[in-house]
C-alpha positions as CSV (number, residue, x, y, z in Angstrom):
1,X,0.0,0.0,0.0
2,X,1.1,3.5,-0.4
3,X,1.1,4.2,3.2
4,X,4.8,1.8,3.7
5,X,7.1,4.8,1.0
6,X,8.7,7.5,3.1
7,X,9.0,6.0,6.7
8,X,12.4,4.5,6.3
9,X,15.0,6.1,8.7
10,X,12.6,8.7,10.0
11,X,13.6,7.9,13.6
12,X,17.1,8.4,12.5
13,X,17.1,11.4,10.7
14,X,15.0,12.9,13.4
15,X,17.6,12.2,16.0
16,X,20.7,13.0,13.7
17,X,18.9,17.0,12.6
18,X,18.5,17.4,16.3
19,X,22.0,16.8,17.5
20,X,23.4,18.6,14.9
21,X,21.5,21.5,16.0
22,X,22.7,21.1,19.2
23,X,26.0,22.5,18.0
24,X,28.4,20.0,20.1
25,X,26.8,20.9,23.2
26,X,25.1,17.8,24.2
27,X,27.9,17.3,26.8
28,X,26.8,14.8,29.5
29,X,29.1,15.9,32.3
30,X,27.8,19.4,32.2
31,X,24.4,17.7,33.6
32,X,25.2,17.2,36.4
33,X,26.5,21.0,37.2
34,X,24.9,22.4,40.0
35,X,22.6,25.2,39.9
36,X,24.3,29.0,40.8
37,X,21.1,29.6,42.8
38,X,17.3,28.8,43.2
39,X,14.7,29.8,40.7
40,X,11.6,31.5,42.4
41,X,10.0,31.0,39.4
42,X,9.4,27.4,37.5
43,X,7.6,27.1,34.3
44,X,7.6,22.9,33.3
45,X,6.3,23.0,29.6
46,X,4.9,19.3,28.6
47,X,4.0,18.8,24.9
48,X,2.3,15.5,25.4
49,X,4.0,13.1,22.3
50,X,5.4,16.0,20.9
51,X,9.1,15.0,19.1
52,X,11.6,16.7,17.0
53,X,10.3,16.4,13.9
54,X,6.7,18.0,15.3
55,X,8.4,20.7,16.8
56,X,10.5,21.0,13.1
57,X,7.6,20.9,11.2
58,X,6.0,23.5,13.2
59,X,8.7,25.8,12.8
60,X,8.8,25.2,9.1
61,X,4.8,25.7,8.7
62,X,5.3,29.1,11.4
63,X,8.1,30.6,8.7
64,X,6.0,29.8,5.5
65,X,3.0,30.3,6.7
66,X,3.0,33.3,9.3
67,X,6.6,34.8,8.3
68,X,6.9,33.6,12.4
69,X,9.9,32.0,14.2
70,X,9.3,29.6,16.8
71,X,9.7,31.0,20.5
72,X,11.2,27.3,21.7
73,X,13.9,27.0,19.1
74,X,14.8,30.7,18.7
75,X,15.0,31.9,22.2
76,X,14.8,29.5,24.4
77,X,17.1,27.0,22.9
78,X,19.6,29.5,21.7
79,X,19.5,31.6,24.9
80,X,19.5,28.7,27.6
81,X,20.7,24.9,27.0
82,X,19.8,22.0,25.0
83,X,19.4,18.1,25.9
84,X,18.1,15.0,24.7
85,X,16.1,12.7,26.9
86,X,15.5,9.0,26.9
87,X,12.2,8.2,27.6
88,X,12.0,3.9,28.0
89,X,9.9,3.3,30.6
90,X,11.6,0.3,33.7
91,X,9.5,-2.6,31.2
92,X,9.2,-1.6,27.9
93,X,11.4,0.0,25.2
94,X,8.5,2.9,24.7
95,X,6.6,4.5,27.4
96,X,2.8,5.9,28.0
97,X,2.2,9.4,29.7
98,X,2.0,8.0,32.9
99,X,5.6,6.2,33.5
100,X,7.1,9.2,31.5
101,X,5.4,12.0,33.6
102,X,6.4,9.6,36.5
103,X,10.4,10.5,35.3
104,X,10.0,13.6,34.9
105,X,8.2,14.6,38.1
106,X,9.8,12.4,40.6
107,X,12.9,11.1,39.0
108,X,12.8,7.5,39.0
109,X,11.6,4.7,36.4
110,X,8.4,3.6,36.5
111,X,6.1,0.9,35.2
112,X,3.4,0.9,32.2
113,X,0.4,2.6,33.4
114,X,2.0,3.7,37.1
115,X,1.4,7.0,38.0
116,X,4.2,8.5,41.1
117,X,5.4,5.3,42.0
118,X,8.6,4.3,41.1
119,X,9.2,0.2,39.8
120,X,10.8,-0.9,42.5
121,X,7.9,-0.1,44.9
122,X,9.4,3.1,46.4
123,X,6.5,6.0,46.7
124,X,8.5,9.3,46.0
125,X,8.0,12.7,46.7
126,X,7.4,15.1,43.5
127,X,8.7,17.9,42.2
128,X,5.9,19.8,42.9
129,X,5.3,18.3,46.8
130,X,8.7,20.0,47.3
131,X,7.8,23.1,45.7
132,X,4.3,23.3,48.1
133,X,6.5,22.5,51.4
134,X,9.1,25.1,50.5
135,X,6.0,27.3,50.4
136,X,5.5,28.1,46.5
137,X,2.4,28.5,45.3
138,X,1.6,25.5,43.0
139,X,-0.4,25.3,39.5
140,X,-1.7,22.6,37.0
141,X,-2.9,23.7,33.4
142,X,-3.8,21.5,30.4
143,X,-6.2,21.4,27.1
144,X,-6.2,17.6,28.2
145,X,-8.3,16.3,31.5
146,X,-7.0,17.9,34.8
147,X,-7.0,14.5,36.1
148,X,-4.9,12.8,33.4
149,X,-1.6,11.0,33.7
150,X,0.8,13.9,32.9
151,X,-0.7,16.3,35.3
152,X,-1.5,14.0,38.1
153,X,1.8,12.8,38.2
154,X,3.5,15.7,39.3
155,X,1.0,15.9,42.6
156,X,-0.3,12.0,43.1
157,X,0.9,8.4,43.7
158,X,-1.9,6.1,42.2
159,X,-1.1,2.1,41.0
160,X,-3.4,3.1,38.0
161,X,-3.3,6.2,35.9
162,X,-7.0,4.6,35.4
163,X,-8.1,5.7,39.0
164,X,-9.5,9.0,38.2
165,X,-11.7,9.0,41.6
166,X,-7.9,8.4,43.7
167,X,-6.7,11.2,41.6
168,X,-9.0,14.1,42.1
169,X,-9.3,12.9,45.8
170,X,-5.5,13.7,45.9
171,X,-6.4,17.3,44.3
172,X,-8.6,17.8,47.0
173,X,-6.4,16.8,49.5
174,X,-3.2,18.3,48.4
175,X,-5.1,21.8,47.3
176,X,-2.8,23.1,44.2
177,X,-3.3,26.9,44.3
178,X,-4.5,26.5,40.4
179,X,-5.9,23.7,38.4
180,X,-6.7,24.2,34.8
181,X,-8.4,22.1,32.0
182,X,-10.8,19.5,31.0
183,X,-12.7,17.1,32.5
184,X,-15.9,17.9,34.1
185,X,-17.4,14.6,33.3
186,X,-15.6,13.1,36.2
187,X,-16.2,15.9,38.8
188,X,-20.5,16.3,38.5
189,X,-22.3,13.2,40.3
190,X,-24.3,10.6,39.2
191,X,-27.1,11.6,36.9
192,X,-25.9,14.7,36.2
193,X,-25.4,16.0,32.8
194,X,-21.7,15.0,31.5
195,X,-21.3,12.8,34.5
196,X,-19.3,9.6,33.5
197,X,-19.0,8.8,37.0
198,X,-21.1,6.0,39.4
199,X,-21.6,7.8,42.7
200,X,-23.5,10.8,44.4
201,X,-20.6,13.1,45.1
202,X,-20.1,16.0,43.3
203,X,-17.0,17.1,43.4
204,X,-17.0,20.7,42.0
205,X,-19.1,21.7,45.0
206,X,-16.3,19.5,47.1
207,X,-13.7,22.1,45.5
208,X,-15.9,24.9,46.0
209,X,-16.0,24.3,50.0
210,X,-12.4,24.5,50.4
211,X,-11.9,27.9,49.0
212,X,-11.5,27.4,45.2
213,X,-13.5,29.5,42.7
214,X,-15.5,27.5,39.1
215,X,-14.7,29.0,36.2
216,X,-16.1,27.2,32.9
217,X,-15.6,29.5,30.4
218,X,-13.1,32.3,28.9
219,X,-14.8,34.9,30.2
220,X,-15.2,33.2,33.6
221,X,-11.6,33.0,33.4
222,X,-10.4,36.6,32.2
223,X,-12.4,38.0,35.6
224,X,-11.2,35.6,38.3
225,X,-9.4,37.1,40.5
226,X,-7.0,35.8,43.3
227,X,-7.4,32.5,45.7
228,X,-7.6,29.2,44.6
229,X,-9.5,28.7,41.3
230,X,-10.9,25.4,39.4
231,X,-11.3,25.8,35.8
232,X,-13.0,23.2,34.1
233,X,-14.1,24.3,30.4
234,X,-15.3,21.1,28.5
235,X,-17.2,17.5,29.8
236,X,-13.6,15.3,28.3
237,X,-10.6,16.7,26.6
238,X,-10.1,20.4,25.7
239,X,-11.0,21.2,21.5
240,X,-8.2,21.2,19.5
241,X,-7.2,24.5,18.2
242,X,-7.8,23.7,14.9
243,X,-11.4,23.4,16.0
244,X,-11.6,25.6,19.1
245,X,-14.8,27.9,19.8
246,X,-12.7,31.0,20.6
247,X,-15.8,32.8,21.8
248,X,-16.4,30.3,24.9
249,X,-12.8,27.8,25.5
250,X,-10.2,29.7,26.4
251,X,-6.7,28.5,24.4
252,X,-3.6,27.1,25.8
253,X,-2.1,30.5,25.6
254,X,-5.4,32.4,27.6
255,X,-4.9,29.8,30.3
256,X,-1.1,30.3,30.7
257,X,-1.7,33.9,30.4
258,X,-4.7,33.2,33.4
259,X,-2.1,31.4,35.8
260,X,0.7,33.7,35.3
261,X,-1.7,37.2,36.6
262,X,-3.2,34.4,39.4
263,X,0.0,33.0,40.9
264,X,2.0,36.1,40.6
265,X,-0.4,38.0,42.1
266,X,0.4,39.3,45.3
267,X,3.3,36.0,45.7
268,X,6.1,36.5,48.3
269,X,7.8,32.9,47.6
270,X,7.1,32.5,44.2
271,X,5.5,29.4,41.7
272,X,6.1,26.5,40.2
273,X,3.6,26.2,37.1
274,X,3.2,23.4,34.9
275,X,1.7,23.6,31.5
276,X,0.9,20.7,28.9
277,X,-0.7,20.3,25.9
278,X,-2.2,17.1,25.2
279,X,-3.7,17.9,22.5
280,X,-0.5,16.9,20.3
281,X,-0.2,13.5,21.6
282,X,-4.2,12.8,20.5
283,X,-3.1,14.5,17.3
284,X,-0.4,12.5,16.6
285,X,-2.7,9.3,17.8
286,X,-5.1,10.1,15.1
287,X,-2.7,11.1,12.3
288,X,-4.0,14.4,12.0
289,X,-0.9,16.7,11.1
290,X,-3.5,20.0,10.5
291,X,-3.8,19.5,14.0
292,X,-0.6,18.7,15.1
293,X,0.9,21.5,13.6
294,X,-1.8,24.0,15.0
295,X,-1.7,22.5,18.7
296,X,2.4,23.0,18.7
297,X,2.1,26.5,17.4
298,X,0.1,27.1,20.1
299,X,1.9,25.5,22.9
300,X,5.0,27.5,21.6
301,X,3.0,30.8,21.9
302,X,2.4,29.6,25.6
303,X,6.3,29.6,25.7
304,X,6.3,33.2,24.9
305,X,4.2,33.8,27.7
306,X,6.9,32.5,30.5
307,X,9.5,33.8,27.8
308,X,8.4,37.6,28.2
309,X,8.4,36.7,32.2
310,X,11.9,35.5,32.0
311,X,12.8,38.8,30.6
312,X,11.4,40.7,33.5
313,X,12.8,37.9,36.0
314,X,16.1,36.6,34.9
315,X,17.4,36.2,38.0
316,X,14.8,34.2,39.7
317,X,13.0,32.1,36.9
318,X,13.9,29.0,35.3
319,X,11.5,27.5,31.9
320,X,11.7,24.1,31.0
321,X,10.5,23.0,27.5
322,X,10.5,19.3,26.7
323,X,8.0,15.7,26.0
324,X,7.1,12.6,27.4
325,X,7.5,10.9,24.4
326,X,7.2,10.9,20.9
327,X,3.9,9.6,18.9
328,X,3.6,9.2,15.6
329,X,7.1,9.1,13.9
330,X,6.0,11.8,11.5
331,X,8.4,13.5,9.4
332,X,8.3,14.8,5.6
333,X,10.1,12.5,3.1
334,X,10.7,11.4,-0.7
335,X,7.9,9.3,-1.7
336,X,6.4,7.7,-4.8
337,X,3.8,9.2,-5.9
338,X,1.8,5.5,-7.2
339,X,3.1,2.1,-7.4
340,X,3.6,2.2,-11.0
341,X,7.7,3.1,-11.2
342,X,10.1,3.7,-8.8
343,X,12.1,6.3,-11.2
344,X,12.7,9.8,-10.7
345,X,9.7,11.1,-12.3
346,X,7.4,9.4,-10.2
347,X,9.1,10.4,-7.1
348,X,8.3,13.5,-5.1
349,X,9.6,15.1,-1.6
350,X,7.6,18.3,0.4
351,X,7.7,21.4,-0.9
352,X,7.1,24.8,1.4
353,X,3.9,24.4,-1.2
354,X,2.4,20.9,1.0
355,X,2.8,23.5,4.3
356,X,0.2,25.5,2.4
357,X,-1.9,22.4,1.9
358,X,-1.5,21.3,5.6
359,X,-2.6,24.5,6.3
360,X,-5.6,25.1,3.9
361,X,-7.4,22.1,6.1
362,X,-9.9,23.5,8.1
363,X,-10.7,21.2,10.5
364,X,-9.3,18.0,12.6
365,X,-9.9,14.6,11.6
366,X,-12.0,13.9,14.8
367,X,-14.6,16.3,13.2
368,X,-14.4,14.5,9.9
369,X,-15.0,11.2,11.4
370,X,-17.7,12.3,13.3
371,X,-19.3,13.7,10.3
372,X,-19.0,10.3,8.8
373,X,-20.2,8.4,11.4
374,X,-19.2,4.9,12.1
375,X,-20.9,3.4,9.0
376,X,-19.5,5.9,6.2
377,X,-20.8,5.7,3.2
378,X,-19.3,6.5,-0.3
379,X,-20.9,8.9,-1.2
380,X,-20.2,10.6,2.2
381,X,-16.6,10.4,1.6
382,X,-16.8,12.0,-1.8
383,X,-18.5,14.8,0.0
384,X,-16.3,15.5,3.2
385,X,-13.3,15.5,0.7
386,X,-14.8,17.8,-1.4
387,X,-15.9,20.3,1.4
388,X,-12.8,19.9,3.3
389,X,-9.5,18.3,1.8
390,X,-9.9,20.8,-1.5
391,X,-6.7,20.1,-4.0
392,X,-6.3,16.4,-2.3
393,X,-7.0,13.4,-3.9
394,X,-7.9,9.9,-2.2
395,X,-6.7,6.6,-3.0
396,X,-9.1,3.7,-3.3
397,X,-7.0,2.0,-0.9
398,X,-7.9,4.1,1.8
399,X,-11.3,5.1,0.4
400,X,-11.8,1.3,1.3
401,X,-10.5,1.0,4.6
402,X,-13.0,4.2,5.4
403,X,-16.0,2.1,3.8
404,X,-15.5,-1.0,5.7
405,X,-13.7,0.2,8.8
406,X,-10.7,-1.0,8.6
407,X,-6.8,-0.4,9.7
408,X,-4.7,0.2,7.1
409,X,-1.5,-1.3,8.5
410,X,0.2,-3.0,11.3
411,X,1.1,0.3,13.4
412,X,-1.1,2.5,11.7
413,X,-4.9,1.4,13.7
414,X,-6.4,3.8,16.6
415,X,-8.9,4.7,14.3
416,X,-9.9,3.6,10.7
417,X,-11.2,6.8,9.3
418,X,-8.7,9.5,11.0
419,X,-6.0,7.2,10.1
420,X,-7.0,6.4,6.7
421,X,-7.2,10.2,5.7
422,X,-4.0,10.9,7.4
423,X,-2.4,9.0,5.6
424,X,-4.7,10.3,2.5
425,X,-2.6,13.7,3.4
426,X,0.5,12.1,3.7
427,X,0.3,10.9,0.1
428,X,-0.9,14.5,-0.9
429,X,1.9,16.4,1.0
430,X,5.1,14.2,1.7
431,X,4.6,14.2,5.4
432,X,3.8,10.8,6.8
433,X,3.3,8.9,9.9
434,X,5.2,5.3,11.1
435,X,2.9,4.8,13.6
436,X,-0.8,6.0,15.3
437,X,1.1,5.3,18.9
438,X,3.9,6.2,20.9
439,X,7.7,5.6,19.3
440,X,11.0,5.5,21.8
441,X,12.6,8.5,19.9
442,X,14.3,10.7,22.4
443,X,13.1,14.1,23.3
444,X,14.1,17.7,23.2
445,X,14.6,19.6,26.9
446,X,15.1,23.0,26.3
447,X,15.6,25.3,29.6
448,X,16.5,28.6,30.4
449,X,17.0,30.3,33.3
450,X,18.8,30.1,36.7
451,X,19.6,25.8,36.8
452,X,19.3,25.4,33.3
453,X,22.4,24.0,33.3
454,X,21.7,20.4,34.9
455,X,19.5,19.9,31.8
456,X,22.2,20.1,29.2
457,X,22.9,16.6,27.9
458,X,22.1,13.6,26.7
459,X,20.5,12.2,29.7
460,X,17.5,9.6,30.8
461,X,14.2,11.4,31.5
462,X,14.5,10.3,35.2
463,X,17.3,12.7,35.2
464,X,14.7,15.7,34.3
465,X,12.8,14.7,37.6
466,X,16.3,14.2,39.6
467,X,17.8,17.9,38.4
468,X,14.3,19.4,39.1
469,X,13.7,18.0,42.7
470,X,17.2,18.9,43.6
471,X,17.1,22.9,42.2
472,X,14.1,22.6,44.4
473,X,15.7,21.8,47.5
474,X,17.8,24.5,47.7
475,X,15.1,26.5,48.0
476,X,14.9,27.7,52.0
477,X,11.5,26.5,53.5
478,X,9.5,29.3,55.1
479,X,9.5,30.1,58.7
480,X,6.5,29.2,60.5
């Protein structure tokens, strides 16, 4: 099928770009250089499954696009240091969120599925438990759920990233100053609207008797002021960009602009503030580059936030940009463009011109396949590429996977219809996917700041987690 040309050594090449553009500073005894002071304050940036290439195709669809740079690869990479991280998890050559998040929040290896507990049975302390005891205030924000596994894992210990109950009973308990995101379905009780839980406790009005305020919409948002504050602004997962009602969901970049005016505001011992974007990883899951490429734009202009911050601050803040993992294996490549010969003529690589294609989609491939429904029908097809994939064309390989709900290959199989028109795009515009899951390509870390040193490096992703807590201990714990 078409969708095997162009995935060969994409991993590789990936790998080899980045490290050449690390200009022979990946130098792992630098790592381990201790910090000249403590950061008052953190910004953690998470883009869930975000790799290299999406980052690299991002800035290359920013510059031909919006004549933009990229915030993450022209300031803070070039101002502060740059590292690789490996991201195996302690059973399994590539990891989920939860054993990665795991890493990076409490510095230790951690099994499948484990969320703050380390392999060997060992319960640590996070990151951001230390950050609370030294008397910072403390925030969570992501267009994912509040209460999935990359958030959670820098506040809970749960055996299951599964137990979302466990999870938002550890919010409760451990009170983070700020909790942004999706979710609500787990939060209203039984019979509610949106409810996906099976009991009679409603835990917004739980969060509302210790002292936090609701906000469920932009607007809600832009007027909170001070205290704790809950936001929770859809039932599941935040919209993707590409799809975002910008009248009523705040954007990664409204929220990050939100917890920056709320945690600074009237602070004596400063924040630690963790921002992710999920939306990438579920993206990459359904081989939707239109969205990918929207998503990372976005979570860079949430960069620029803590970037301008920095500026004020350089003394006292440190920004970490990095992943989890990488999903996907995307990356633009030569390809044929049918099966007929394999000469030059009927070869073809991505031109600044397929940017232009990615970017004339107008919607994700979740919306499509909802449109179609789970029993598409041909004529349906015809009609969804015609209204929204203008210039492409679809082969009947994968206008016959859509019809009878198939996978189209052995890696390529979270969803028959996203995966199926991704993969339609790839053949359009030269950018295609090895997988609809997670790969065990390293990982950027990109930090700036007072500490950014001790990320410099090739190092493991537990190392992230070991750095962090330990920049974090030299910070003095208040007098009481």
């Amino acid at each position: 099928m078409q969708n095997q040309f162009g995935r060969r050594g994409i991993a590789a090449v990936a790998v080899a770009i980045f490290v050449l553009a690390c200009h022979g500073r990946l130098s792992p005894s630098d790592a381990a250089a201790p910090a000249s002071s403590a950061p008052k304050y953190i910004f953690l940036f998470l883009v869930d499954g975000g790799g290299i290439t999406h980052m690299e195709i991002t800035r290359q669809y920013n510059r031909v696009v919006h004549n933009e740079g990229l915030i993450i690869t022209d300031s803070i990479m070039k101002e502060g240091t740059l590292g690789l991280l490996a991201t195996d998890p302690a059973n399994s050559l590539s990891t989920d969120s939860a054993a990665a998040a795991t890493a990076l929040a409490s510095g230790c290896k951690a099994k499948l599925g484990m969320l703050g507990m380390c392999a060997d049975g060992t319960v640590p302390t996070t990151a951001m438990e230390i950050a609370k005891e030294k008397g910072m205030r403390i925030g969570l924000v992501t267009n994912g759920t509040v209460y999935d596994a990359s958030p959670a894992a820098f506040l809970c210990q749960v055996p299951s990233r599964r137990q979302y109950a466990a999870i938002l009973n550890c919010y409760l308990e451990k009170q983070p100053d700020l909790l942004l995101g999706g979710g609500r379905n787990q939060f209203v009780a039984k019979g509610q609207a949106e409810s996906r839980v099976g009991d009679e406790i409603d835990l917004t009005a739980a969060f509302v008797n210790k002292g936090y305020a609701k906000v469920e919409t932009k607007t809600e948002l832009e007027q909170v002021r001070g205290g704790r504050v809950l936001g929770l602004f859809s039932p599941a997962d935040m919209s993707f960009e590409i799809d975002r009602d910008t009248r009523t969901e705040p954007a990664l970049y409204e929220m990050t602009q939100a917890a920056i005016r709320l945690l600074h505001a009237n602070d004596q011992r400063g924040f630690f503030l963790f921002i992710e974007n999920e939306n990438v990883d579920t993206a990459a899951h359904q081989s939707d580059i239109a969205a990918v490429v929207r998503d990372f734009r976005e979570f860079d202009r949430a960069v620029g936030l803590a970037y301008d911050f920095y500026k004020k601050y350089p003394r006292d803040t440190l920004i970490i940009v990095t992943s989890d993992h990488e999903t996907g294996g995307i990356g633009f490549t030569l390809a044929l463009k049918d099966l007929t010969s394999t000469k030059g003529a009927n070869q073809a690589a991505g031109t600044t011109e397929d940017l232009k294609k990615i970017h004339s989609i107008p919607i994700s491939l979740k919306k499509v396949a909802e449109i179609l429904g789970p029993r598409p029908t041909g004529a349906a097809v015809d009609a969804v590429m015609k209204e929204y994939f203008k210039g492409f064309t679809l082969a009947p390989e994968f206008k016959e996977a859509i019809l009878k709900q198939q996978p189209i290959s052995r890696t390529l199989f979270t969803d028959a219809t996203m995966n199926a028109l991704g993969m339609m795009i790839a053949n359009n515009t030269q950018a295609y996917w090895l997988t609809s899951t997670h790969t065990n390509q390293p990982v950027f870390v990109a930090a700036l700041g007072e500490g950014s040193e001790r990320f410099r490096g090739y190092q493991d992703n537990s190392d992230l987690g070991k750095n962090l807590k330990a920049i974090l201990e030299n910070i003095k714990k208040p007098a009481h």
